[in-house]
C-alpha positions, 0 to 999 in steps of 0.5 A: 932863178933870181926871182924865185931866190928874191920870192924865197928870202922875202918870204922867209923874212916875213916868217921870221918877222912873224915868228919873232913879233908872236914870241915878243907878245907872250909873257915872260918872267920878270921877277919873283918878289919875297918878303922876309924878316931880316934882309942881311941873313936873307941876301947872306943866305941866298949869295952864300948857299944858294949861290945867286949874284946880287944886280943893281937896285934902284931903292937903295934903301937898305929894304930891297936886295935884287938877285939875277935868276935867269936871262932878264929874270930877277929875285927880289927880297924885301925887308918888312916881314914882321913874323914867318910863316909855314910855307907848303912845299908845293909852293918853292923856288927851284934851280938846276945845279950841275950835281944835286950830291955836291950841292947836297954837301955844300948844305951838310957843311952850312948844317942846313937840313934837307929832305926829299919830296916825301920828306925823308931828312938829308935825302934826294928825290930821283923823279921818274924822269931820272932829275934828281932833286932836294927841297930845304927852307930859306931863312923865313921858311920859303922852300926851295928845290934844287935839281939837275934838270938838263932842260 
């Protein structure tokens, strides 16, 4: 019985090391870098309405501000943008909020117009999955989803 019970923790020590060692070889996000025309309004913008929070950068030149976006996962804004662009909508930044209403709210006070994916003006998108969503532009016109999905 001993036996069988040293064959089966060896074994299973062998796949867990197996499965972990296979999840350490893929990719995972590290950051996403914007470029933007004026970094003061864009680190405003998005600590105050999107409502990220701002880690350590190593320049410390007043050109980069770095924002935590997930599990060793970052936003990088970096001044130097000498003009906006239009953006596509299908090229955004999305993150998941509890309720898309109250963050809806949050953007009617700031007087920041939204729309749903069609387009409609201050309207939210129900996807057929039920994760309801709203896009809106950063200050150099970089679009930005936020919805509720749960997973």
């Amino acid at each position: 019985m001993k036996i069988k019970l040293l064959y089966l923790v060896i074994a299973f020590s062998v796949f867990s090391f197996s499965t972990l060692k296979a999840q350490e070889t893929k990719p995972r996000l590290n950051h996403i870098a914007l470029y933007v025309t004026d970094l003061k309004a864009s680190t405003a913008f998005y600590m105050k309405i999107v409502g990220l929070d701002t880690i350590p950068e190593p320049f410390h030149d007043n050109l980069h501000t770095w924002f935590s976006i997930g599990p060793k996962s970052h936003l990088h804004i970096i001044e130097g943008g000498k003009e906006r662009f239009v953006h596509h909508k299908h090229t955004h930044l999305c993150f998941t909020v509890q309720s898309v209403e109250e963050f809806s709210k949050k953007l009617q006070a700031a007087n920041i117009p939204y729309e749903d994916w069609p387009g409609k003006p201050q309207s939210i998108t129900t996807r057929v999955d039920g994760v309801k969503q709203l896009y809106f532009k950063d200050p150099d016109g970089y679009w930005i989803e936020i919805n509720d999905a749960r997973e």
